[in-house]
Structure formats: structure tokens, C-alpha cells
C-alpha positions as semicolon CSV with decimal commas, in nm:
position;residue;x (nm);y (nm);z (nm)
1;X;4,582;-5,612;3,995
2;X;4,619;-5,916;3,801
3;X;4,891;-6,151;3,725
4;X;4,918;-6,351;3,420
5;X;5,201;-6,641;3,313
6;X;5,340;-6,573;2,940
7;X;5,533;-6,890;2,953
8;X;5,315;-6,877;2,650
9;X;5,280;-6,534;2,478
10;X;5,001;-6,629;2,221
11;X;4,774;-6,758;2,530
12;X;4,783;-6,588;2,840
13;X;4,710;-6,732;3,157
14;X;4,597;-6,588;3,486
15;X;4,746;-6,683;3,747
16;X;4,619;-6,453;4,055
17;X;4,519;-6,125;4,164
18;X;4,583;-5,856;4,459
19;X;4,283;-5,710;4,537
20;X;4,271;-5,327;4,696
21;X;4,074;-5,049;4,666
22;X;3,869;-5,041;4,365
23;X;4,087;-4,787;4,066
24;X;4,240;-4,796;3,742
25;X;4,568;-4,672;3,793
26;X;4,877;-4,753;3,649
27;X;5,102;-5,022;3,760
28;X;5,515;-5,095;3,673
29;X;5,685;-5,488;3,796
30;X;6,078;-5,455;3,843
31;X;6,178;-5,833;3,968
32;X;5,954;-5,930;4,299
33;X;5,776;-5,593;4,358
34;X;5,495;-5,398;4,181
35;X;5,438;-5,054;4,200
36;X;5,102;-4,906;4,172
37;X;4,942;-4,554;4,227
38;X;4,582;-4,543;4,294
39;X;4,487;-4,176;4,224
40;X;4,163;-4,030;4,480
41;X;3,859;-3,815;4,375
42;X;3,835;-3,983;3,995
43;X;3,554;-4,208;3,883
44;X;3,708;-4,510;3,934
45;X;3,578;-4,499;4,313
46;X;3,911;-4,415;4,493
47;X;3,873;-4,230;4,794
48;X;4,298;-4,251;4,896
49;X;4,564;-4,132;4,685
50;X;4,862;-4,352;4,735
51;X;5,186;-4,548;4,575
52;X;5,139;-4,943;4,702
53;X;5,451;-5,139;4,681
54;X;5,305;-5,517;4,647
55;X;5,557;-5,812;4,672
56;X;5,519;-6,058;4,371
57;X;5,802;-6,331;4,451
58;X;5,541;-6,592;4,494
59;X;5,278;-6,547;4,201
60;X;5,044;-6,681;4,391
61;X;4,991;-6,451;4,679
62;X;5,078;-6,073;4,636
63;X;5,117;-5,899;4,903
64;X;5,117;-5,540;5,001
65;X;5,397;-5,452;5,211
66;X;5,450;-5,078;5,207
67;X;5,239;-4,776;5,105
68;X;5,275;-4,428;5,066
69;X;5,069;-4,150;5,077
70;X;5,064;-3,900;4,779
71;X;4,854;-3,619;4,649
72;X;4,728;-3,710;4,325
73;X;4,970;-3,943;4,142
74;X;4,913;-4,081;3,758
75;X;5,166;-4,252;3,605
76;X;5,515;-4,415;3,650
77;X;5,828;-4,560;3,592
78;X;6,170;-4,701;3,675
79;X;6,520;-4,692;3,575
80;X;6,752;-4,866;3,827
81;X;6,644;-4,774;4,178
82;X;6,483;-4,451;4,092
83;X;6,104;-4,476;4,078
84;X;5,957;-4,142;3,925
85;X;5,612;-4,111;4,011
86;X;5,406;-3,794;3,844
87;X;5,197;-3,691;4,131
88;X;4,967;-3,441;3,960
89;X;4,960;-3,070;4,129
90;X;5,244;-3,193;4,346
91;X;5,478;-3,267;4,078
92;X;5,734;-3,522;4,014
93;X;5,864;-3,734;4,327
94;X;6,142;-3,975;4,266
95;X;6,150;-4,267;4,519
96;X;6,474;-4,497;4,599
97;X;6,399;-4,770;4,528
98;X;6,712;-4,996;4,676
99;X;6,464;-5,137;4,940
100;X;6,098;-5,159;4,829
101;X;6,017;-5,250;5,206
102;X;6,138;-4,873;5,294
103;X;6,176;-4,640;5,017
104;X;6,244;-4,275;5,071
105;X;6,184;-3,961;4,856
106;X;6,512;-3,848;4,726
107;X;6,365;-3,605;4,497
108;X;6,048;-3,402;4,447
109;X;6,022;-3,122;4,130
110;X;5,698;-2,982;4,256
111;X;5,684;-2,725;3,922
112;X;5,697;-3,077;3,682
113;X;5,358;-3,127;3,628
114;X;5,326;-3,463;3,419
115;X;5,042;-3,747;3,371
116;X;5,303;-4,008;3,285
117;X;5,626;-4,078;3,252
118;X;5,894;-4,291;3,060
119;X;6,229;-4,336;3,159
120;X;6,456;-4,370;2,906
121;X;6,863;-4,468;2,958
122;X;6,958;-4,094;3,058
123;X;6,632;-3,861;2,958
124;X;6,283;-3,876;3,102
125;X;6,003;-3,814;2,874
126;X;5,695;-3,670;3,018
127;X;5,347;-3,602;2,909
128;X;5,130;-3,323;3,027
129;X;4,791;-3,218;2,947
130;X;4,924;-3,046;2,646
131;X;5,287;-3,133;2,591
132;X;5,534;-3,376;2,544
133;X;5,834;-3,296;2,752
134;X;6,146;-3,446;2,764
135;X;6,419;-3,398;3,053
136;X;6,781;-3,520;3,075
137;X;6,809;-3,663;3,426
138;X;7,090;-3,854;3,641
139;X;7,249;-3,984;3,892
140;X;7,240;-3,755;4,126
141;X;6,828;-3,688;4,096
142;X;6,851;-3,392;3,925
143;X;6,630;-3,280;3,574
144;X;6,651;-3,079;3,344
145;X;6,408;-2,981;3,045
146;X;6,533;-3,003;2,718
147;X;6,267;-3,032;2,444
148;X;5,864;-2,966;2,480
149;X;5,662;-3,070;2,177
150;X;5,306;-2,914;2,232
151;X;5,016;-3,133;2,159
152;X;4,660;-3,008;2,000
């Protein structure tokens, strides 16, 4: 993972990197923390499926400080506390977020299979292998599907 200053947009500039297990999985920054998923059994050379939570607060040396163990996760994304993580076979798992050094699972829709998701103010849309779903979601972690636009 690599961090880069945009004090100037036009000329990015590295600053540092957190080095883990070799992947090209996603990654989302609220504030101090980023949230990755590196996904196993892919040809990036993952063995581990997990969701690293790596503090950023100094730039200059990210650290990991929690991990979780998942199935096969893709994508993510935030809104608030709630981190929604599309963990392949196993669903959608929704993660508080309120303390990045000990999040919990407050949800899991194990029958939501998505490769990525974007949450949007009070609707989640998802993409599958051959749809684009969206869900009305809140507060109280649940989802519901609304729309599914299939894809060719």
C-alpha cells in the first residue's frame, strides 16, 4: 500500500508505503485508518484471505494494528462506522467501525453475493458478476434490495 501527499493534485508525491503480503486488493482511508482486503487463492500470490486495519496518523509509518480473517473478500466501503465488506461466497459482512483497534461484525447477509460495493447516503449499490444491485440500508444494519440492473 502506498501513500502519496496531494498537497499538490497536479504532482503527486509519495510519501511511504506498508508493505504485507504481496495482492492487489482494494483499499478505503476514513481519517487515521485504512482498510484493506487481501483476497487468497487469486494470482496476485495471496495465500490468506483477510480485512487489515492499518493506522495512517503518522504518514510516515503505517502500521497494522488489527486483522481479520475472512473467506474471500473483494471490495469495500464506508458510510459512518459501518464498513461493508463483500466477502465473495460468504456474502456481505458489515463491520463497526467505532473502534478500528476492535471492530466487531454487526451484520453478515450471507445470500448478498457482491464484488464491490458503494455506499451511498441511505442505499448501497452492489455489483455482482452479472448485475448491478442496489439496496436501501440503515441504521439498524439491515438491507433490502430494491433495483437489479443485469449486465451483458
Amino acid at each position: 500500500m502506498y501513500i502519496h501527499s496531494i498537497e499538490n493534485p497536479a504532482f503527486p508525491q509519495y510519501v511511504s508505503e506498508f508493505t504485507h503480503w504481496e495482492g492487489c486488493d482494494p483499499v478505503v482511508v476514513d481519517s487515521n485508518y485504512a482498510y484493506l482486503t487481501l483476497r487468497g487463492g487469486n494470482d496476485c500470490g495471496q495465500e490468506f484471505s483477510v480485512l487489515e486495519v492499518i493506522d495512517i496518523s503518522n504518514k510516515f509509518s503505517p502500521t497494522l494494528v488489527n486483522q481479520h480473517v475472512l473467506d474471500n473478500p473483494y471490495g469495500l466501503g464506508f458510510k459512518g462506522n459501518s464498513l461493508f465488506v463483500c466477502d465473495g461466497t460468504s456474502g456481505v459482512k458489515v463491520f463497526d467501525k467505532t473502534n478500528p483497534l476492535n471492530m466487531q461484525i454487526v451484520a453478515a447477509f450471507p445470500n448478498v453475493q457482491a464484488k464491490d460495493v458503494i455506499p451511498l447516503s441511505d442505499k448501497l449499490l452492489m455489483i455482482s458478476d452479472n448485475a448491478l444491485h442496489q439496496y436501501e440500508y440503515d441504521t439498524e444494519n439491515s438491507i433490502v434490495l430494491i433495483s437489479t440492473l443485469l449486465l451483458n
